[in-house]
N, CA, C and O atoms as CSV, one atom per row, in Angstrom:
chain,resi,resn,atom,element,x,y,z
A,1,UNK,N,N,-37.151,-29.673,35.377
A,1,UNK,CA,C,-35.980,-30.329,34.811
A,1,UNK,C,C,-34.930,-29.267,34.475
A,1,UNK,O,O,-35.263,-28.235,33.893
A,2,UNK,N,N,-33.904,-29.463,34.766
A,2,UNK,CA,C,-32.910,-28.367,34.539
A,2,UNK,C,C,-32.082,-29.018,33.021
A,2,UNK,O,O,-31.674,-30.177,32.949
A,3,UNK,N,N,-31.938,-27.806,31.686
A,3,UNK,CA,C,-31.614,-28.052,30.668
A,3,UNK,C,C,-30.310,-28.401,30.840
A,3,UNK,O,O,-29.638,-28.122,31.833
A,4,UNK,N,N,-29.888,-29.100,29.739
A,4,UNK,CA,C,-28.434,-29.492,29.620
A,4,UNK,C,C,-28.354,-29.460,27.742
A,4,UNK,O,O,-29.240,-29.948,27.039
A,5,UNK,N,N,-27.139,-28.799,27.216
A,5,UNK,CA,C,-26.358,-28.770,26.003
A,5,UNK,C,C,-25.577,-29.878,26.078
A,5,UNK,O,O,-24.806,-30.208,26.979
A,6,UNK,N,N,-25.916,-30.585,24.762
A,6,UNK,CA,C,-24.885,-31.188,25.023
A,6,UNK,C,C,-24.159,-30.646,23.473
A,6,UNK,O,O,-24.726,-30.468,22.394
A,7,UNK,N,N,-23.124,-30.522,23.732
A,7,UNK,CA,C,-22.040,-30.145,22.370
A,7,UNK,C,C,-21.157,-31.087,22.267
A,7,UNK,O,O,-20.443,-31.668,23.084
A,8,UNK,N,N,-21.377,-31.188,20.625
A,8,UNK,CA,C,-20.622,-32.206,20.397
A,8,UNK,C,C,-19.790,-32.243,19.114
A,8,UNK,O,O,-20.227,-31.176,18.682
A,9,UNK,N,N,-18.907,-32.650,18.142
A,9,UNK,CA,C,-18.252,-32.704,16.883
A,9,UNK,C,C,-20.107,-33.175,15.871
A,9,UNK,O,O,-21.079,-33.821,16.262
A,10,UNK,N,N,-19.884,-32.611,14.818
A,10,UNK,CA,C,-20.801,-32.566,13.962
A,10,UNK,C,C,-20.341,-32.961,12.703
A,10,UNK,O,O,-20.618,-34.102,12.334
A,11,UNK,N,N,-19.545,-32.067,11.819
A,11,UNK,CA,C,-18.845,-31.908,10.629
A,11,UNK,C,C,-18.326,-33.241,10.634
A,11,UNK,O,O,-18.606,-33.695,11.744
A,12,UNK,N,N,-17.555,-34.320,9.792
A,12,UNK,CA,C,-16.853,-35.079,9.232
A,12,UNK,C,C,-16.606,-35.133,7.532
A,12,UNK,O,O,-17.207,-34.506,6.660
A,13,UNK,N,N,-15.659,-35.976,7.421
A,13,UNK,CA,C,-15.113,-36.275,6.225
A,13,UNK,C,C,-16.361,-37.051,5.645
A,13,UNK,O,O,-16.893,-36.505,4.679
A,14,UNK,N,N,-16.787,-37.970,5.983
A,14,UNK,CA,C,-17.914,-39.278,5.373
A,14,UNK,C,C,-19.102,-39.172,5.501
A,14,UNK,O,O,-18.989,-38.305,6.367
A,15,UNK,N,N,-20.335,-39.304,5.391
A,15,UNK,CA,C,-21.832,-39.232,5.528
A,15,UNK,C,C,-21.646,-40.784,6.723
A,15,UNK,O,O,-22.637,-41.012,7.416
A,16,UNK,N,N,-20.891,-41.370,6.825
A,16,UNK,CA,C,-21.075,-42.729,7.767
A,16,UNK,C,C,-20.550,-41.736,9.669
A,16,UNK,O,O,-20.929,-41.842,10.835
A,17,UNK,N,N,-19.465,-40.820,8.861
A,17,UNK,CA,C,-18.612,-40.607,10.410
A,17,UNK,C,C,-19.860,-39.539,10.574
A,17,UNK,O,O,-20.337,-39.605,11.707
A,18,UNK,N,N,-20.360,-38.791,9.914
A,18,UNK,CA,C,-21.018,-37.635,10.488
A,18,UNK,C,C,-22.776,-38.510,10.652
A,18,UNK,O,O,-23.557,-37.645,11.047
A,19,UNK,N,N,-23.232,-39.352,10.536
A,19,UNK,CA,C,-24.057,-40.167,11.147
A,19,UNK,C,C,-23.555,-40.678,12.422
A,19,UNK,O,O,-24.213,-40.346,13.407
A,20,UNK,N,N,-22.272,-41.599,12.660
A,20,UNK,CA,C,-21.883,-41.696,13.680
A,20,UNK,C,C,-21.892,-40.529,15.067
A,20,UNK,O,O,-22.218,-40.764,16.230
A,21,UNK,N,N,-21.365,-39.105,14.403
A,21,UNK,CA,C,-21.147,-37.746,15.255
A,21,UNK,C,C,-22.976,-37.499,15.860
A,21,UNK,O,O,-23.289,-37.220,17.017
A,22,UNK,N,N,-23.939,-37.706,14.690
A,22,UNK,CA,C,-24.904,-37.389,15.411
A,22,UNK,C,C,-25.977,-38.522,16.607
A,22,UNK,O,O,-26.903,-38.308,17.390
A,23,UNK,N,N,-25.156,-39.802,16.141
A,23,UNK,CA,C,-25.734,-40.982,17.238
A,23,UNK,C,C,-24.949,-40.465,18.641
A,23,UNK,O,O,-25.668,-40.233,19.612
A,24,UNK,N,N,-23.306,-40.258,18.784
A,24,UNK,CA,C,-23.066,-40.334,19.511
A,24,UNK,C,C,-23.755,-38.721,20.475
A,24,UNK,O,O,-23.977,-38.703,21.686
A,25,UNK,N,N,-23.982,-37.436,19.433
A,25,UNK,CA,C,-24.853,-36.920,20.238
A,25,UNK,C,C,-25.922,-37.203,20.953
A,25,UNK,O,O,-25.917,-37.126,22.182
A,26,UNK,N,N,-26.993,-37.576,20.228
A,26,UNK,CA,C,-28.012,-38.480,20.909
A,26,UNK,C,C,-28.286,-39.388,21.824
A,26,UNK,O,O,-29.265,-39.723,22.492
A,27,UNK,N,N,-27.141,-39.719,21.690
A,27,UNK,CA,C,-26.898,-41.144,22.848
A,27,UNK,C,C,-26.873,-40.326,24.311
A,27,UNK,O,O,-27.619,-40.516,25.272
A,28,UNK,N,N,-25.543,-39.145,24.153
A,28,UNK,CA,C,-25.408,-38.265,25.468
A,28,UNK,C,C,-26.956,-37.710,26.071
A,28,UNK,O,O,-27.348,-37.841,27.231
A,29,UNK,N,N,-27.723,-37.039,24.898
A,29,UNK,CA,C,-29.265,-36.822,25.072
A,29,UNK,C,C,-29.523,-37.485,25.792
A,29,UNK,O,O,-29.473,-37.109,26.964
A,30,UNK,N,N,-29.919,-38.764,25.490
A,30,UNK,CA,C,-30.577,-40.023,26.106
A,30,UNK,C,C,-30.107,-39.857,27.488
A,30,UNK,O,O,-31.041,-39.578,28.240
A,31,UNK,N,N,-29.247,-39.916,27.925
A,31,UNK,CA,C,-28.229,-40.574,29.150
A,31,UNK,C,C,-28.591,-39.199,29.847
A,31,UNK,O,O,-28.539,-39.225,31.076
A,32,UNK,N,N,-29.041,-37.699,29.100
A,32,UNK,CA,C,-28.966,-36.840,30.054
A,32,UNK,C,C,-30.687,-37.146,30.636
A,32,UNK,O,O,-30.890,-36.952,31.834
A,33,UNK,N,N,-31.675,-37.540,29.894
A,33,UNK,CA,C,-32.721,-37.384,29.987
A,33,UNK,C,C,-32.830,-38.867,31.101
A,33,UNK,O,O,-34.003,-39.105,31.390
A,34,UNK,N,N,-32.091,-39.577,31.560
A,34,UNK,CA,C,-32.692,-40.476,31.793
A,34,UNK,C,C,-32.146,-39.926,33.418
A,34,UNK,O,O,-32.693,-39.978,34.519
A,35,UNK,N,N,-31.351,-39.607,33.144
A,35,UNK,CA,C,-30.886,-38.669,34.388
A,35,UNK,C,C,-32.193,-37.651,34.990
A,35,UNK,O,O,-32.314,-37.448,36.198
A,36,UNK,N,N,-32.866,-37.224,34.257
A,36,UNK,CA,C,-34.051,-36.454,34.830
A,36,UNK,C,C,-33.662,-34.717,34.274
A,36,UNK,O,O,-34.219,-33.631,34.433
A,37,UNK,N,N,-32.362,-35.201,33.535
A,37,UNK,CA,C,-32.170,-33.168,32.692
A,37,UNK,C,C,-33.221,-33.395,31.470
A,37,UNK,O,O,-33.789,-34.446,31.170
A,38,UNK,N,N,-33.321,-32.167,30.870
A,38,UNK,CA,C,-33.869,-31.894,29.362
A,38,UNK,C,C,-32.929,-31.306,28.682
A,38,UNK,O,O,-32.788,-30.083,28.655
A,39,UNK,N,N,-32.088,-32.261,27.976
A,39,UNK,CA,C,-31.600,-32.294,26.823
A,39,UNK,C,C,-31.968,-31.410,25.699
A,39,UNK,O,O,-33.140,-31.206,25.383
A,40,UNK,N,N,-30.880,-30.854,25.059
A,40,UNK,CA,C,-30.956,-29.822,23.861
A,40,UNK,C,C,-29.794,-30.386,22.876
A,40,UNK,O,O,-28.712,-29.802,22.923
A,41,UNK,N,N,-29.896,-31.125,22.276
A,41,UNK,CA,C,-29.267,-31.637,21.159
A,41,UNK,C,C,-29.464,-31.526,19.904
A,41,UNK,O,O,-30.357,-32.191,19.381
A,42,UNK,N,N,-28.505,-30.480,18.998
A,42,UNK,CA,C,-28.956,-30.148,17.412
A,42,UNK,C,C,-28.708,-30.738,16.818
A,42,UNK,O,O,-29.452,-30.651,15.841
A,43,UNK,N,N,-27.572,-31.892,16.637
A,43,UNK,CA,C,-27.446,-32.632,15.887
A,43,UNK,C,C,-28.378,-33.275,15.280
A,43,UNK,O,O,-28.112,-33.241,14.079
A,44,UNK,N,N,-29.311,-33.833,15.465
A,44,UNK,CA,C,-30.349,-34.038,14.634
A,44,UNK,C,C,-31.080,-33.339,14.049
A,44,UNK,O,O,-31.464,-33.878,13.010
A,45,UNK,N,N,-31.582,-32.111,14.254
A,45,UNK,CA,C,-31.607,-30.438,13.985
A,45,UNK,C,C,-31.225,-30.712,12.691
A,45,UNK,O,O,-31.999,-30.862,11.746
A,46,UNK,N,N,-29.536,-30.802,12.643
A,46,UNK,CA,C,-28.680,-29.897,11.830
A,46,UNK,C,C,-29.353,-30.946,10.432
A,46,UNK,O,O,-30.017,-30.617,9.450
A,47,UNK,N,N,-28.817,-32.327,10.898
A,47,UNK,CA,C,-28.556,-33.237,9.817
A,47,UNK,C,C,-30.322,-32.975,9.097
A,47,UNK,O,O,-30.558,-32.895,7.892
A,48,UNK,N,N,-30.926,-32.922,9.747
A,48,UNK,CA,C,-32.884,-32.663,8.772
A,48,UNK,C,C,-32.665,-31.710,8.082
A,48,UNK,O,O,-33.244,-31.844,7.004
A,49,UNK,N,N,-31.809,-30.292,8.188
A,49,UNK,CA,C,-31.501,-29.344,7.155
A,49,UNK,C,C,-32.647,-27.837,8.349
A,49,UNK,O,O,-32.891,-26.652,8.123
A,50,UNK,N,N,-32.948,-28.594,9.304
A,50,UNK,CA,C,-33.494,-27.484,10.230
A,50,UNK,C,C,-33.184,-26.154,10.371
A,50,UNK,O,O,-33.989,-25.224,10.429
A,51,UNK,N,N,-31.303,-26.069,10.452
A,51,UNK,CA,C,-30.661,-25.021,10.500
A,51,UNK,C,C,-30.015,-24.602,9.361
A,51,UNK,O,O,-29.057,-23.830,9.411
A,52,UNK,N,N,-30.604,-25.192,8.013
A,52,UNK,CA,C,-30.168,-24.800,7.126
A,52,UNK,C,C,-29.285,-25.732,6.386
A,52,UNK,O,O,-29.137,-26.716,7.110
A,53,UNK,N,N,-28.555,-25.894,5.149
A,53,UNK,CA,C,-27.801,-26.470,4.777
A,53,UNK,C,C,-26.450,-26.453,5.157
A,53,UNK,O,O,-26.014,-25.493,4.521
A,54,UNK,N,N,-25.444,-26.962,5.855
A,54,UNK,CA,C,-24.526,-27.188,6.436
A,54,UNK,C,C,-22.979,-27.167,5.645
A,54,UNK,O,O,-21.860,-26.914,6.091
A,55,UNK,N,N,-23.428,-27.531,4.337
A,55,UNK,CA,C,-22.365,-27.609,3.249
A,55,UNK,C,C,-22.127,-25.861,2.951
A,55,UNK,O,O,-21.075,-25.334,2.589
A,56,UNK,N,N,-23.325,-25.245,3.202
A,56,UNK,CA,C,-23.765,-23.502,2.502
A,56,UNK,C,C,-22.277,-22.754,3.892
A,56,UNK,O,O,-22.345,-22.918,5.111
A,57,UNK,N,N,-21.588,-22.297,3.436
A,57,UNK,CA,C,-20.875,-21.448,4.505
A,57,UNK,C,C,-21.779,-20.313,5.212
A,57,UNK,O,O,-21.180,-19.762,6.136
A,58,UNK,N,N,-23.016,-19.867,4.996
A,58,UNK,CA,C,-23.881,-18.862,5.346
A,58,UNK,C,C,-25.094,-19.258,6.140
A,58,UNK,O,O,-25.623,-18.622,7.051
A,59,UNK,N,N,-25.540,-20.746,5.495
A,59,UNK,CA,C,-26.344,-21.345,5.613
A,59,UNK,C,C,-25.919,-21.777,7.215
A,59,UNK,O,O,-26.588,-21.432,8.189
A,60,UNK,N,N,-24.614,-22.640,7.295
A,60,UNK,CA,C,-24.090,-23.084,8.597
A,60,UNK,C,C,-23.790,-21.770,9.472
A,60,UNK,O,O,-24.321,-21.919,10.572
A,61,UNK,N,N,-23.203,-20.677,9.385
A,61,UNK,CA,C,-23.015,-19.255,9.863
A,61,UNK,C,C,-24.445,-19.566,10.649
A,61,UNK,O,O,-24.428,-20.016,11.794
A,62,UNK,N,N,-25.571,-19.315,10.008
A,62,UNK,CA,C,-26.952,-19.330,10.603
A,62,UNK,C,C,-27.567,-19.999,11.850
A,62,UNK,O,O,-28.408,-19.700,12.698
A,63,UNK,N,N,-26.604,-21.245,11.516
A,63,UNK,CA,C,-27.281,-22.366,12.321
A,63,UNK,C,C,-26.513,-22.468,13.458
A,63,UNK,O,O,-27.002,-23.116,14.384
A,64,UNK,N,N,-25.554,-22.037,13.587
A,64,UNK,CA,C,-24.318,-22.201,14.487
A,64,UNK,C,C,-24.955,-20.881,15.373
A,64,UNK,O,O,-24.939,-20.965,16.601
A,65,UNK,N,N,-25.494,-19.705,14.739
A,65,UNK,CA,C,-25.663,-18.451,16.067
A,65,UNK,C,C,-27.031,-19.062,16.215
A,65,UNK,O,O,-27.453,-18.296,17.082
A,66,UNK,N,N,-27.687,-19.610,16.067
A,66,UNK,CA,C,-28.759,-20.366,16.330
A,66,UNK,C,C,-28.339,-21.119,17.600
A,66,UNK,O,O,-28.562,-20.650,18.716
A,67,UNK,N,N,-27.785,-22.184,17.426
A,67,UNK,CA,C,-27.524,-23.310,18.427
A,67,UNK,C,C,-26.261,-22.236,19.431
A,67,UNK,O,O,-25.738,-22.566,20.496
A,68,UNK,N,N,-26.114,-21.345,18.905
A,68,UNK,CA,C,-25.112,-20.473,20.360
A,68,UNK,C,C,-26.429,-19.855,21.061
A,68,UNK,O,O,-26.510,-19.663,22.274
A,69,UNK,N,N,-27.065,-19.677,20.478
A,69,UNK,CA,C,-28.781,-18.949,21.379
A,69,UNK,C,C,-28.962,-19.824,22.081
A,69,UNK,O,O,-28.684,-19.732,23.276
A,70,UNK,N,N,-29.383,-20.718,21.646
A,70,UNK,CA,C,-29.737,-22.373,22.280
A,70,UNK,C,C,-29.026,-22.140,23.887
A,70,UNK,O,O,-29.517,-21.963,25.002
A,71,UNK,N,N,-27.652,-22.240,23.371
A,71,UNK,CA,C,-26.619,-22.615,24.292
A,71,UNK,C,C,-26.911,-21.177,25.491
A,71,UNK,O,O,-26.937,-21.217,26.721
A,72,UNK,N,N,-27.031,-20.426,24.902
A,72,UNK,CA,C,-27.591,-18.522,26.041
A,72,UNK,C,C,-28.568,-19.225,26.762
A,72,UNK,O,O,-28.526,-19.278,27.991
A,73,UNK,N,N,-29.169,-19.599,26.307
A,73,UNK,CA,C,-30.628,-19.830,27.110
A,73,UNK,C,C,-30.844,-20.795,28.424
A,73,UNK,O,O,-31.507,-20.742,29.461
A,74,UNK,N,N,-29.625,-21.994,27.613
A,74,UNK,CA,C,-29.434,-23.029,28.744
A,74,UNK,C,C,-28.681,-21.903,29.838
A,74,UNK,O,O,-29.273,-21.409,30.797
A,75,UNK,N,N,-27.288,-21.627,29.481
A,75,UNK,CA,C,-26.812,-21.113,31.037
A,75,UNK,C,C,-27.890,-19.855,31.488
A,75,UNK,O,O,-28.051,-19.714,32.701
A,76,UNK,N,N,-28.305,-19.342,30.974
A,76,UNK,CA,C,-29.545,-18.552,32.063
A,76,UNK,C,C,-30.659,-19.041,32.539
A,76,UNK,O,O,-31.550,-18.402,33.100
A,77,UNK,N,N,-30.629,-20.058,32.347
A,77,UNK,CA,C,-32.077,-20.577,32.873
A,77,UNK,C,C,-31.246,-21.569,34.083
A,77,UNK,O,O,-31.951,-22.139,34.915
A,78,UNK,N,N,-29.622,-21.753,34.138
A,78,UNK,CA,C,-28.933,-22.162,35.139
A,78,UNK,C,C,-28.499,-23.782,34.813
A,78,UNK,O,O,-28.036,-24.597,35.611
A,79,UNK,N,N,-28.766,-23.941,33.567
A,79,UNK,CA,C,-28.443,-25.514,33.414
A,79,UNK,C,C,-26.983,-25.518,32.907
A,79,UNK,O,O,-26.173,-24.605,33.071
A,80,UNK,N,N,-26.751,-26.804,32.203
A,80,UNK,CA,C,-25.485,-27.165,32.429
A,80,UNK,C,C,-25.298,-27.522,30.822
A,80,UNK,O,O,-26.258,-27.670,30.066
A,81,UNK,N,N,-23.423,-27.676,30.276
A,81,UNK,CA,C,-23.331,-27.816,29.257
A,81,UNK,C,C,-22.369,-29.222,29.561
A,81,UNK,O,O,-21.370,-29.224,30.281
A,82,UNK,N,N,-22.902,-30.356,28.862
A,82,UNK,CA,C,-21.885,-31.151,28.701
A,82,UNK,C,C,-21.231,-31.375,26.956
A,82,UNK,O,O,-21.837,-31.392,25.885
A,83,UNK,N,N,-19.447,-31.555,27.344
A,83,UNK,CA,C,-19.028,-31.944,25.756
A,83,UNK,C,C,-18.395,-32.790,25.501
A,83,UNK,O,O,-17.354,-33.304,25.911
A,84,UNK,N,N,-19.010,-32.919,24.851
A,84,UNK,CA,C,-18.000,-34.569,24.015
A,84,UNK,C,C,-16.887,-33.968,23.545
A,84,UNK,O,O,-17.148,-32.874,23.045
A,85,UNK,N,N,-15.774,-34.257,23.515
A,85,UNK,CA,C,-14.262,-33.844,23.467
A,85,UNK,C,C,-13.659,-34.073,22.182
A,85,UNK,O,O,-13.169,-35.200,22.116
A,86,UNK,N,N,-13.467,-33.042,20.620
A,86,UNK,CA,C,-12.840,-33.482,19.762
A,86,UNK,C,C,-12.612,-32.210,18.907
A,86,UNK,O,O,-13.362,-31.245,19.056
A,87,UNK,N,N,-11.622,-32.187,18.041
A,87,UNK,CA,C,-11.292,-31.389,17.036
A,87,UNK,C,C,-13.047,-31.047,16.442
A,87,UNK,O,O,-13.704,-31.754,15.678
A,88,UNK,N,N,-13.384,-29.982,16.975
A,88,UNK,CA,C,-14.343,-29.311,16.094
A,88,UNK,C,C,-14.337,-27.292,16.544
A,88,UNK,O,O,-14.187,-26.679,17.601
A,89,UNK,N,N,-14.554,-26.916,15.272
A,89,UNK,CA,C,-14.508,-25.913,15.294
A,89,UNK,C,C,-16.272,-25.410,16.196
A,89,UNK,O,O,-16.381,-24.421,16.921
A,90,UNK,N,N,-16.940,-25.978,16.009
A,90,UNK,CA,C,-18.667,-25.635,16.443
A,90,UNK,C,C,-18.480,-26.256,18.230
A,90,UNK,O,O,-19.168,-25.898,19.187
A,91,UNK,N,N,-17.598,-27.030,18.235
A,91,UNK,CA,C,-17.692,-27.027,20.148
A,91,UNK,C,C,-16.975,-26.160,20.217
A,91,UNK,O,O,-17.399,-25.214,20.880
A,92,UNK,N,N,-15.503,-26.002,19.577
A,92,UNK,CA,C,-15.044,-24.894,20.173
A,92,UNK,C,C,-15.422,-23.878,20.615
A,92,UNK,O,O,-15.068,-23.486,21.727
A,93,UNK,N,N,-16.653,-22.873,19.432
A,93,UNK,CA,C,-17.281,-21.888,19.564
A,93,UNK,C,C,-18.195,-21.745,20.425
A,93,UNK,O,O,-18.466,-20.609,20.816
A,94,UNK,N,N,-19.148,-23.303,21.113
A,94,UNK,CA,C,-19.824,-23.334,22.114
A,94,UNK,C,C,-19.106,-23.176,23.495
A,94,UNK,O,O,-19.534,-22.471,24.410
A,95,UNK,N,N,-18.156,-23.795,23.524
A,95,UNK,CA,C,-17.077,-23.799,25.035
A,95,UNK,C,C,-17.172,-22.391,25.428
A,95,UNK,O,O,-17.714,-21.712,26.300
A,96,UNK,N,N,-16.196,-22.206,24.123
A,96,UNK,CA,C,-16.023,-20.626,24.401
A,96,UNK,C,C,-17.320,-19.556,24.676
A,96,UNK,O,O,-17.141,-18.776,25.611
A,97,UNK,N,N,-18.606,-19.453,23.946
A,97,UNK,CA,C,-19.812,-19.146,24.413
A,97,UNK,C,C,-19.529,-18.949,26.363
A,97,UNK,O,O,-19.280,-18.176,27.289
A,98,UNK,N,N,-19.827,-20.379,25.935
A,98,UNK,CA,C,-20.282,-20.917,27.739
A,98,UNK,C,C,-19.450,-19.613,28.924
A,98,UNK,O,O,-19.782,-18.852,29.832
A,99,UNK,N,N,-18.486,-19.930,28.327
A,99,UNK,CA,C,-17.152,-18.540,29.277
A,99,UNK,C,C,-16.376,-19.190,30.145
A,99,UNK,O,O,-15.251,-18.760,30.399
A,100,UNK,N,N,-16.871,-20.326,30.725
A,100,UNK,CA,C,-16.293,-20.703,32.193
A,100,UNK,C,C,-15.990,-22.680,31.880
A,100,UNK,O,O,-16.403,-23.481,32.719
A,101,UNK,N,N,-15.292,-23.136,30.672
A,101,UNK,CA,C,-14.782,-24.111,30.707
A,101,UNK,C,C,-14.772,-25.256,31.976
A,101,UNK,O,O,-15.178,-26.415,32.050
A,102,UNK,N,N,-14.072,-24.300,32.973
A,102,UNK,CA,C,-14.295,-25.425,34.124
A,102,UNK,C,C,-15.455,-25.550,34.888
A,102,UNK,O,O,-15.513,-26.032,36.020
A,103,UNK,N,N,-16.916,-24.833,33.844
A,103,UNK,CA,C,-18.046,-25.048,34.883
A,103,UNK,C,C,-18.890,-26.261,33.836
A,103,UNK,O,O,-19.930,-26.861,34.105
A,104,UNK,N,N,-18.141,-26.353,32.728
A,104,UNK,CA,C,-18.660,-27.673,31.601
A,104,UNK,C,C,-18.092,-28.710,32.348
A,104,UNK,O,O,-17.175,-28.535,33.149
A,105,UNK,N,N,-18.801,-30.164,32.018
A,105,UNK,CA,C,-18.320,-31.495,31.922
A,105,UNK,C,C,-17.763,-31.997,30.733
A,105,UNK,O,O,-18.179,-32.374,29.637
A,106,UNK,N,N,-16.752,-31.884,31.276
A,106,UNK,CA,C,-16.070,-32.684,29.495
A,106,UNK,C,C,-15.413,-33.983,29.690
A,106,UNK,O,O,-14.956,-34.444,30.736
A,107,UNK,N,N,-15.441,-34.545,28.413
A,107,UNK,CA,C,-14.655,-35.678,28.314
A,107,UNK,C,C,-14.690,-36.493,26.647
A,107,UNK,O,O,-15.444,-36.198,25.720
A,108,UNK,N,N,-13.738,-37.455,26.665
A,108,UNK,CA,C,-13.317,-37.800,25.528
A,108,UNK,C,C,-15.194,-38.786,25.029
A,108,UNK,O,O,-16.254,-38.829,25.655
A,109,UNK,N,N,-14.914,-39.201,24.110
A,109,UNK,CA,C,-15.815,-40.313,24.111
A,109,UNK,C,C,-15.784,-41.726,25.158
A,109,UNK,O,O,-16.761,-42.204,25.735
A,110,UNK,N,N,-14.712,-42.102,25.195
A,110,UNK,CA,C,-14.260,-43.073,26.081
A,110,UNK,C,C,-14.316,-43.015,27.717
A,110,UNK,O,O,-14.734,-43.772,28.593
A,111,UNK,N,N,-13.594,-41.558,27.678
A,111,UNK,CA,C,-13.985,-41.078,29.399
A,111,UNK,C,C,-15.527,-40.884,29.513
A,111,UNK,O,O,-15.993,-40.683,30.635
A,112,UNK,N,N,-16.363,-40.930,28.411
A,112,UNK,CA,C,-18.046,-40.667,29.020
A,112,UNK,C,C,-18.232,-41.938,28.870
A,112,UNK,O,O,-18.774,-42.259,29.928
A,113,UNK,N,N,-18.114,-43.016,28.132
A,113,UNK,CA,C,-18.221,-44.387,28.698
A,113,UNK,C,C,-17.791,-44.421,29.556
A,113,UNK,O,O,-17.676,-45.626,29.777
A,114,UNK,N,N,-17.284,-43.757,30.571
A,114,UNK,CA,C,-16.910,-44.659,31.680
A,114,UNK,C,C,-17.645,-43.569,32.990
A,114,UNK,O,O,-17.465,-43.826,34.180
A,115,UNK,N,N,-18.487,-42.333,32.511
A,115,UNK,CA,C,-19.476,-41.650,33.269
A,115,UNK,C,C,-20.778,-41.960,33.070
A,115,UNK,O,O,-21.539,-41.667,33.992
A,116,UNK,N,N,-21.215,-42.455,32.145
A,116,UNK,CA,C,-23.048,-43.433,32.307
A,116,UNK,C,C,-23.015,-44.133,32.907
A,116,UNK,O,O,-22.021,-44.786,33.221
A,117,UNK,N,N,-24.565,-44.297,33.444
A,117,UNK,CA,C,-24.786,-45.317,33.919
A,117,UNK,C,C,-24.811,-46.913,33.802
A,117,UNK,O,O,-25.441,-47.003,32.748
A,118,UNK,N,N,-24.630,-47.807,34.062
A,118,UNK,CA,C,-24.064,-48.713,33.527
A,118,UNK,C,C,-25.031,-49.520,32.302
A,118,UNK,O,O,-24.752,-50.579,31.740
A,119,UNK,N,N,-26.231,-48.661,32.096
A,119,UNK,CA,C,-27.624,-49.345,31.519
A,119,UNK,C,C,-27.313,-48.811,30.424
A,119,UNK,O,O,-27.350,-49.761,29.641
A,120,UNK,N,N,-26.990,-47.784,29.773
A,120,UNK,CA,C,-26.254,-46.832,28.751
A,120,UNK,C,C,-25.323,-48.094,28.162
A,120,UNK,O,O,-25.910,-48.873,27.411
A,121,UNK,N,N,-24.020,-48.327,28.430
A,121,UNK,CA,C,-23.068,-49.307,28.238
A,121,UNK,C,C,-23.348,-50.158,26.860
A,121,UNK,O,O,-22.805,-49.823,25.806
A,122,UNK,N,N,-24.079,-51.085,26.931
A,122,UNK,CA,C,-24.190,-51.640,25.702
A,122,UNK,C,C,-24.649,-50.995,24.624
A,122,UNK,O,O,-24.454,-51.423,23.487
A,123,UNK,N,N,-25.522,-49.532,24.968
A,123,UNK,CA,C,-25.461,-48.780,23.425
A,123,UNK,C,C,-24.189,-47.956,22.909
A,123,UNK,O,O,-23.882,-47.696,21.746
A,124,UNK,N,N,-23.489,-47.592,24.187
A,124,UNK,CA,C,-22.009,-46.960,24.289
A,124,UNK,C,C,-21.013,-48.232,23.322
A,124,UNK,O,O,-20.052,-48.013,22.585
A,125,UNK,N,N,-21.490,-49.196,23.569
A,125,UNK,CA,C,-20.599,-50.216,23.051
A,125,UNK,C,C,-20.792,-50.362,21.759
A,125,UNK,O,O,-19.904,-50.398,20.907
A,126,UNK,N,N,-22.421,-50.483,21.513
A,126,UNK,CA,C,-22.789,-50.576,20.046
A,126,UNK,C,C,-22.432,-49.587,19.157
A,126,UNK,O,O,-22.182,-49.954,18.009
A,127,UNK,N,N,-22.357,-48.500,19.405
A,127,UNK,CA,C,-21.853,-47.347,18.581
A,127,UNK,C,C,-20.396,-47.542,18.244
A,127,UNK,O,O,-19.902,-47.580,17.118
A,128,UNK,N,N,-19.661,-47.686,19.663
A,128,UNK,CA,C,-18.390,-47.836,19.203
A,128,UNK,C,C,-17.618,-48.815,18.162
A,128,UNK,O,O,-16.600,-48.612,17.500
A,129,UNK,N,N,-18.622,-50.162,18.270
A,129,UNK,CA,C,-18.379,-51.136,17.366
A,129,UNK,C,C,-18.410,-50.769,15.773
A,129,UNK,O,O,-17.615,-50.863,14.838
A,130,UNK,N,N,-20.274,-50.120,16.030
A,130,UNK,CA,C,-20.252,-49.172,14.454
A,130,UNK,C,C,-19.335,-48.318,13.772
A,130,UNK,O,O,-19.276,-48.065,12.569
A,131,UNK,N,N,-18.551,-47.866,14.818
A,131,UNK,CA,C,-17.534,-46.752,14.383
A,131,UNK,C,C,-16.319,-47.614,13.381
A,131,UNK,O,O,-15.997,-47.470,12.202
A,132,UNK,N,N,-15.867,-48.506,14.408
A,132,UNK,CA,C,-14.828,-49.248,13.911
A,132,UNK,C,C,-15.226,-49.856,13.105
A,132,UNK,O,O,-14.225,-50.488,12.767
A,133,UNK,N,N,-16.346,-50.305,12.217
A,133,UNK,CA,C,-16.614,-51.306,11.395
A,133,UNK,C,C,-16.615,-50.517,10.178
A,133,UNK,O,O,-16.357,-50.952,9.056
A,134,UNK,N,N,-17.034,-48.903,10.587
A,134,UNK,CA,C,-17.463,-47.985,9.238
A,134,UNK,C,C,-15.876,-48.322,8.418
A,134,UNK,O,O,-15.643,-47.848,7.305
């Protein structure tokens, strides 16, 4: 199975939006694994306190060169990084990692609804509903 990152926005204002940030990571997981990649997704990582406390500026420092290792390992072993597309400082720092932007898949949330497979779709939908309801 060839690994895939997926990077994504983490941080938010609310405990509802940054639950939301880590479904919609997961979801990409899912969609990569069903594809036949192996998925590396921290977001769930982060939120268990795995990489430390996230609120700690030292604590997150930690976890972030952590999940940039993560991210080393995928492109040498030749896999691929996909990103979910948004104001975050922690994709930024992964993009940039990566080196070669145009060798990532990116896209908004909306433009990757419209790159799954169509079996994906109704959880793509369900999230989005959740979003708007938060």
């Amino acid at each position: 199975m060839r690994p895939v990152y997926i990077a994504a926005p983490y941080t938010a204002d609310t405990a509802e939006e940054l639950a939301w940030n880590v479904a919609r990571a997961a979801l990409l997981g899912r969609v990569a694994l069903s594809e036949g990649l192996c998925p590396i997704v921290v977001h769930p990582s982060i939120a268990a306190g795995v990489y430390g406390d996230d609120a700690d500026p030292a604590e997150r420092q930690a976890g972030i060169n952590c999940s940039l290792q993560l991210l080393d390992l995928v492109k040498g072993a030749g896999g691929w990084l996909w990103v979910l597309a948004g104001e975050s400082s922690g994709v930024r720092a992964e993009v940039a990692r990566w080196g070669d932007p145009s060798a990532a898949t990116v896209g908004s949330w909306e433009e990757w609804r419209h790159r799954v497979p169509l079996q994906w779709v109704p959880a793509w939908e369900r999230l989005q509903t959740w979003k708007v309801t938060q």
